[in-house]
C-alpha positions in Angstrom: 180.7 -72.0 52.3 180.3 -68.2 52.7 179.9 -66.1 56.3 176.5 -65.5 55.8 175.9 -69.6 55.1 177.8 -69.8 58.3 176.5 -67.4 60.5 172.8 -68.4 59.9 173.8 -72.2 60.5 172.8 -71.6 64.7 169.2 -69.6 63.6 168.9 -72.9 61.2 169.6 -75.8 64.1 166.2 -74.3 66.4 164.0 -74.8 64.4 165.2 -78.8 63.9 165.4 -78.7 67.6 161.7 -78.2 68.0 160.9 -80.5 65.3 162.9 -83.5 67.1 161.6 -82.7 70.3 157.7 -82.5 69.1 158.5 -86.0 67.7 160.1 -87.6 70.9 157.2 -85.8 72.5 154.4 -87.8 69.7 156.3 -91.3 71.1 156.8 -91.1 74.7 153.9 -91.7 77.0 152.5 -89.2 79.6 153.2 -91.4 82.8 156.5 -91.3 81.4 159.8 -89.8 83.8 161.3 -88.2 80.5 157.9 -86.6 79.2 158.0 -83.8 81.6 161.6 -82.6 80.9 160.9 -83.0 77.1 157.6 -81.0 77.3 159.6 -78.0 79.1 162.3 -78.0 76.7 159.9 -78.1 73.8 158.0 -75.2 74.9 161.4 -73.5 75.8 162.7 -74.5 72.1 159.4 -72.8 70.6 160.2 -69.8 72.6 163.3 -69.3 71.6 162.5 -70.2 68.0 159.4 -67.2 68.1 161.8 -64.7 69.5 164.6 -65.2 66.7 161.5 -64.7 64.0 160.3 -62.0 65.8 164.0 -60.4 65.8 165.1 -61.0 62.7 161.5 -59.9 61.2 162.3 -56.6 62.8 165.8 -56.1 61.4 164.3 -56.9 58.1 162.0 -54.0 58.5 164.5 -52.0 59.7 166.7 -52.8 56.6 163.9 -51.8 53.9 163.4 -48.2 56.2 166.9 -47.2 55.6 166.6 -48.9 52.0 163.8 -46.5 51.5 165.2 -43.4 53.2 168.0 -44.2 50.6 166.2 -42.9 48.1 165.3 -39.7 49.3 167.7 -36.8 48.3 168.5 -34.9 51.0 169.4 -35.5 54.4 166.6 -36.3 55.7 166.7 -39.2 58.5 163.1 -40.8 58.8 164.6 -43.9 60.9 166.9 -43.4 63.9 169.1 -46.4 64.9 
């Protein structure tokens, strides 16, 4: 494998995180001492899971920006870091 196979391996693990803990959550029972716990780390899971979207989402935009600014001649600058 490559860096960039390796480096996206984390990113790649939350999302299976939140699928395994929606399905412990689909087979344990309410009244049960676990379901608590699992229900906090699901949500936590999710949260994490919507905030690495919404991240790398935004350095994709920021990517096509400079892409296009590229392609200007000149030096103009339209996107500060």
């Amino acid at each position: 494998r490559n860096l960039p196979a390796f480096l996206i391996m984390p990113i790649q693990r939350v999302p299976r995180y939140e699928m395994l803990l929606r399905e412990l959550l689909k087979y344990t029972w309410p009244d049960h001492p676990d379901y608590q716990p699992l229900t906090t780390a699901f949500e936590r899971v999710k949260e994490a899971a919507v905030y690495i979207n919404d991240r790398r989402r935004e350095a994709e935009n920021i990517r096509r920006v400079l892409q296009i600014q590229e392609t200007f001649k000149g030096k103009h600058n339209f996107a500060q870091p």
